[in-house]
Residue, then its C-alpha position, 0 to 999 in steps of 0.5 A: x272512819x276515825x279509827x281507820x284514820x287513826x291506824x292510817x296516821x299510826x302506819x304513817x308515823x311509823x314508817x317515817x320513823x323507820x325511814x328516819x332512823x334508817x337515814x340516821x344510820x346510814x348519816x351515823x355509819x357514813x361519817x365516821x368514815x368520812x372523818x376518818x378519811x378527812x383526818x388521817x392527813x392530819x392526825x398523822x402529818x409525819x407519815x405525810x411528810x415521810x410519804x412526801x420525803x420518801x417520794x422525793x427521796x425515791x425519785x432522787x435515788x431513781x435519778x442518781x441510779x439512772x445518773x450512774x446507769x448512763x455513766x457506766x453505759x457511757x465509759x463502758x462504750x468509750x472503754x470499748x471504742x478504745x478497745x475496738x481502736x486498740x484491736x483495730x490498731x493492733x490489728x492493723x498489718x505492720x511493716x516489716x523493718x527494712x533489712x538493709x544490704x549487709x556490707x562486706x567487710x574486706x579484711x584488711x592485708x596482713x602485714x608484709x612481713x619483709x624477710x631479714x635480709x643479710x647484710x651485705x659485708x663492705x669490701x676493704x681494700x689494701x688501704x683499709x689493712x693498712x689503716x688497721x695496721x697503722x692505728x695499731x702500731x701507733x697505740x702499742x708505741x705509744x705504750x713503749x712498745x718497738x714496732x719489729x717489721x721482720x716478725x711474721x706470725x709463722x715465726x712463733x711469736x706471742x700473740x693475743x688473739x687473732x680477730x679477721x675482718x671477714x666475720x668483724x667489722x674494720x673498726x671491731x678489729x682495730x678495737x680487739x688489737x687494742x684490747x690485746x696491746x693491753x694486755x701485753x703491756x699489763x702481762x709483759x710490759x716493754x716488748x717488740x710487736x708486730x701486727x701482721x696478716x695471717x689466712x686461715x681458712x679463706x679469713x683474712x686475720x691481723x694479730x698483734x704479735x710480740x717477744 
């Protein structure tokens, strides 16, 4: 009996000692682990901080991304409101100008061009002959000339000239008879003379005759 008590008590012990060395292993295999895991945060409290920071950072970039997304979404819309308002006005129908009657312009009159009219010739009367006549006489007398009433010009006298008032005027007549005194007087110097009347070819002429 005492042995089988003794090998009881053996068997006994043994297992006991089996089942705390299996617990130790298990303790010994289960806490480094643990202390692992306990101690990575603090053994490595940058890699912490990094995560932390990194976190951080990430979702402040993700807000600025979504940030900018929505202002582009945001100017991309107005962009294309403009756009459509654009195309809307752009599309919308515009009214012709208005086109105003053209106004007829009435060229004006040309100018009337008045046909030169010839003038018409006074009419000298018997008077008027005798006005020239006389003048003349008194300029040659005044020269020193003697006035000869018998003298006609059929005679053959001398004479300067013979001006008519059909083509001349009165006065451009007495002018011319003048003009001829002159000449006797530069030409002759003292003389008789005469003016007298002489018809030729319808044209009533006065010459201022001399010897």
């Amino acid at each position: 009996m005492k042995k089988i008590s003794v090998i009881i008590t053996i068997s006994l012990c043994f297992i006991l000692f089996l089942t705390a060395c299996g617990s130790t292993a298990v303790e010994t295999t289960s806490t480094p682990t643990a202390e692992i895991t306990s101690a990575l945060p603090s053994e490595n409290p940058t890699v912490s901080d990094n995560e932390e920071n990194s976190s951080t950072d990430g979702n402040v970039v993700s807000d600025d991304v979504t940030e900018t997304t929505q202002t582009t979404s945001t100017a991309s819309t107005q962009t294309q409101g403009n756009s459509n308002n654009t195309q809307s006005t752009n599309s919308s129908p515009t009214n012709p100008p208005a086109t105003s009657t053209p106004t007829t312009v009435t060229p004006p009159d040309p100018p009337t061009i008045s046909t030169p009219t010839t003038p018409t010739k006074p009419t000298y009367t018997e008077a008027d002959y005798k006005e020239i006549e006389n003048v003349v006489r008194a300029y040659g007398e005044a020269k020193g000339f003697k006035w000869d009433d018998l003298f006609t010009f059929e005679q053959g006298h001398q004479y300067y000239g013979r001006p008519n008032i059909v083509d001349l005027s009165k006065e451009s007549v007495i002018s011319d008879l003048k003009y001829h005194c002159d000449k006797i007087e530069r030409d002759v110097g003292f003389c008789n003379f005469k003016v007298v009347r002489h018809i030729y070819q319808s044209k009533l002429e006065f010459i201022v005759v001399y010897d």
